[in-house]
Residue, then its C-alpha position, 0 to 999 in steps of 0.5 A: x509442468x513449470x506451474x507453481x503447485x498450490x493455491x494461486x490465491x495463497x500466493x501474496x505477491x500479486x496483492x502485494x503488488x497491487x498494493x505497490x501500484x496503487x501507492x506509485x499512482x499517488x507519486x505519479x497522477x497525486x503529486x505526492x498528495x495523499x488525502x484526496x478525498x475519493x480519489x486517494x489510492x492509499x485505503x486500496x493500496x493498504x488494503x492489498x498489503x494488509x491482504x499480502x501480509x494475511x498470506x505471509x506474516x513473515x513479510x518484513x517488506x510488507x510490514x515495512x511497506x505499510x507502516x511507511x504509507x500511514x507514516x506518510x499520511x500522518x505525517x502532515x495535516x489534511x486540509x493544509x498539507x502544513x508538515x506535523x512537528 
């Protein structure tokens, strides 16, 4: 009786979430380091947001969400880690 009606798969939140989880093991296990090549979270973290955001385009949160982690990538060169401007 309590159960959301409708599609458990058209609900954006858990991907969303997921996507959250994946960019926190960057802060935590990475340092912070966001390029490392085979075992960076970001391409699944934006992967899962862009997923979250197909469900609900509305989302500002999202689209905020994603623009902040390819920001944050392009933010500084990949092999010296040197900030960019």
């Amino acid at each position: 009786e309590d159960a959301v009606e409708g599609d458990p798969c058209d609900n954006p939140l858990p991907a969303f979430n997921l996507s959250l989880a994946s960019f926190h093991l960057v802060l935590e296990r990475y340092e912070g380091i966001l390029e490392i090549p085979g075992y960076s979270p970001v391409p699944k973290s934006i992967f899962w947001a862009r997923k979250a955001l197909k469900l609900d385009p509305t989302d500002d949160f999202v689209i905020k969400f994603i623009s902040m982690v390819q920001n944050e990538a392009k933010s500084h060169c990949t092999n010296c880690r040197k900030e960019a401007g």
